[in-house]
N, C-alpha and C positions, 0 to 999 in steps of 0.2 A: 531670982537673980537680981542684984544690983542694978541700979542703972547706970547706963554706961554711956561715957560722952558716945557723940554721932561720930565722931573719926576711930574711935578705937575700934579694935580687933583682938579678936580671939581664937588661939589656936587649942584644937584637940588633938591628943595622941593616943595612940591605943597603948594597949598595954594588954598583960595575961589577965587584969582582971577587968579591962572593959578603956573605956575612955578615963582621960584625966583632962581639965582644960585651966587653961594658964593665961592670962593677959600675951599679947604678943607685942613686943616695942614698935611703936609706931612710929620709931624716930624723926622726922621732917614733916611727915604728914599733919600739915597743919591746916589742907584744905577737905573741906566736903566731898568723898568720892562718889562718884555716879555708876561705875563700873568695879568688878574685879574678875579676874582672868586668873588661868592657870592651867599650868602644861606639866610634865612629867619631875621638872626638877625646879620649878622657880613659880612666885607669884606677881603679878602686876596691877595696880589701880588706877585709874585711871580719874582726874581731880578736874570740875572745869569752875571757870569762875569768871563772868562775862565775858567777855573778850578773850579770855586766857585759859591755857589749860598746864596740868602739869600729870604728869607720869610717874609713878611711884615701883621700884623694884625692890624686891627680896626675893634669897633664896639659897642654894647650895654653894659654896664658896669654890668649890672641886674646879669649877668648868665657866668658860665668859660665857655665861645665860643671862644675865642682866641688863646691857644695852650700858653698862657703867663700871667706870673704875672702882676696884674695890679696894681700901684700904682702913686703918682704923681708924678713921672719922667718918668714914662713908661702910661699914660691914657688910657683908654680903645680909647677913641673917637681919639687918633692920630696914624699916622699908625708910628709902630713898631717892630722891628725887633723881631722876635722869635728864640733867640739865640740856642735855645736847637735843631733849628733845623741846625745846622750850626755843621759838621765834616767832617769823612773824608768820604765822598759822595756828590754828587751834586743832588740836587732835582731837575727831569727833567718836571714835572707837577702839577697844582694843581685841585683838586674837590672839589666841594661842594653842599651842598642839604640840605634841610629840616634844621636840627640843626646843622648839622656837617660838617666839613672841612676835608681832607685830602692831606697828599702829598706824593709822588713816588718819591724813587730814581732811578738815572740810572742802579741800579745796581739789580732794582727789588723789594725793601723794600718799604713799607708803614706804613705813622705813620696818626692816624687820633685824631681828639678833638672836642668838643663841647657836645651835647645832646643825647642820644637817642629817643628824640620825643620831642615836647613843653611840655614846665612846665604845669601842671591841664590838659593834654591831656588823654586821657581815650582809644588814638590807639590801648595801648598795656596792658592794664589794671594798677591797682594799684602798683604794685609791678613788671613788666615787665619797664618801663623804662629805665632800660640800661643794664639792665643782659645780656642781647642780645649782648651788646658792650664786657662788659667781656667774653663772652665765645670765640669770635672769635678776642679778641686784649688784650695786656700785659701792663702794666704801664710802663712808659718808664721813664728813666732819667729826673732827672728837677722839677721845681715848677709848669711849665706854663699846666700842666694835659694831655700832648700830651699820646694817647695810640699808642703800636706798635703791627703793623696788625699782624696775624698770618697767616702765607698765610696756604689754607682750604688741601691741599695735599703734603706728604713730598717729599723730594726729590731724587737722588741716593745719594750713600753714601759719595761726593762728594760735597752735596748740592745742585746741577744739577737741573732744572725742578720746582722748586715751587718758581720760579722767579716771581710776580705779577706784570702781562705787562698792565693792567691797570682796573679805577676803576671809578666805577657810585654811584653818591647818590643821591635816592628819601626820600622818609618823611618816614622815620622811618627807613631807610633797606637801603643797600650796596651793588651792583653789582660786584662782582671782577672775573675777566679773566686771567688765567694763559696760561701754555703750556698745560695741562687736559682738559679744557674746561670754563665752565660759571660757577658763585657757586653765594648763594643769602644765605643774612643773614637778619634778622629784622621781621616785622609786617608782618603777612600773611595774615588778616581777616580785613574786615569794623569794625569798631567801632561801640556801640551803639547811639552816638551822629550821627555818619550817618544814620544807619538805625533807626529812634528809633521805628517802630514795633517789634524791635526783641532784646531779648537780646544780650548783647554785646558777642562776641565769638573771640576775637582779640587773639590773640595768637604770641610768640617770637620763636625763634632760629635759631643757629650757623648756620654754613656753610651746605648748601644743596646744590647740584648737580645738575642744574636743565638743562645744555647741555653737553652731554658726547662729545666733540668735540676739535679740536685744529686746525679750521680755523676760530675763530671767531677775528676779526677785529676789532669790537671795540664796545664800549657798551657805551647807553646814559641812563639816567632815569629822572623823572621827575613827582612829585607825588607816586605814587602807579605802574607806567606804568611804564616800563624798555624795550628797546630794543637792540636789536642787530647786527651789521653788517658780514653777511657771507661771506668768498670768496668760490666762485662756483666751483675751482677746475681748472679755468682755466685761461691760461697765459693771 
């Protein structure tokens, strides 16, 4: 293989007779990425550079999964800076799951965008699709539809404590960890297109409680499944 500058990227496609792979445009992307992320229908990089970070989207044009305006000098399909995520904070992480993306600041902040379930999904019922997003996130600055997380516990009167030190996304629901403990927002129930012996009984909402604790380490998800890493207490 060639060598290839440190910013490019490469996409593979399948095909009947195996893989093909293609340079991928890397449009904007003119900084060093440290991350890359990816969820059902979009990619994200995540670029830092002292002080500064910048945020790179691409991906299906179909649906706002991108956290940015799409148009043709910005294409869904080439990766792009998501300006509105660029002030005075550095984003030290990026997540993503099911339909939605998110990102952390060092300072504790989260801003997330994309879905709350696939378009015709039936997870959460008719009308449950992203209520779930609104009760535990705010519209934030911008065109690109980024929402800002609301972290689920306030803090002292300082601000102190509802810092969110970090964040899991499975298919429909969000994992989030602070100094309190574990909190879960999204789909709690199978859908009737899983079970279909049964009626559908899927059900949404905000921020739930689900470990009162403040050694939890770190939290992954992936589907419906969500875990999480404990520290035992000892050195």
């Amino acid at each position: 293989m060639p060598d290839q500058n440190p910013n490019s990227l490469l996409s593979y496609h399948t095909h009947r007779d195996g893989f093909s792979q293609q340079p991928l445009s890397t449009g904007q992307l003119k900084h060093p990425f440290s991350q890359l992320v990816s969820n059902e229908i979009s990619f994200a990089a995540l670029c830092t550079e002292e002080e500064r970070s910048y945020v790179y989207t691409w991906g299906d044009s179909r649906y706002p999964v991108l956290g940015r305006a799409v148009s043709s000098q910005s294409p869904a399909g080439e990766a792009t800076r998501v300006t509105d995520l660029e002030g005075p904070f550095k984003i030290s992480k990026l997540v993503a799951g099911g339909w939605l993306t998110a990102a952390i600041s060092e300072l504790g902040e989260a801003w997330v965008w994309g879905l709350g379930c696939a378009p015709g999904s039936d997870i959460m019922g008719s009308e449950g699709a992203g209520k779930w997003l609104d009760e535990i996130s705010e519209a934030a600055e911008g065109d690109g539809g980024l929402r800002k997380i609301i972290s689920p516990e306030e803090g002292d009167e300082e601000g102190h404590g509802d810092e969110i030190l970090d964040l899991a996304i499975g298919r429909a629901c969000i994992i989030l960890r602070n100094q309190s403990g574990l909190w879960y927002a999204g789909a709690t129930r199978a859908s009737s297109s899983e079970l279909p012996s049964k009626p559908s009984t899927d059900s949404y909402q905000g921020w739930q409680k689900v470990l009162d604790a403040s050694n939890v380490r770190q939290v992954v998800a992936c589907g419906k499944l969500a875990l999480c890493v404990v520290d035992d207490g000892e050195e």
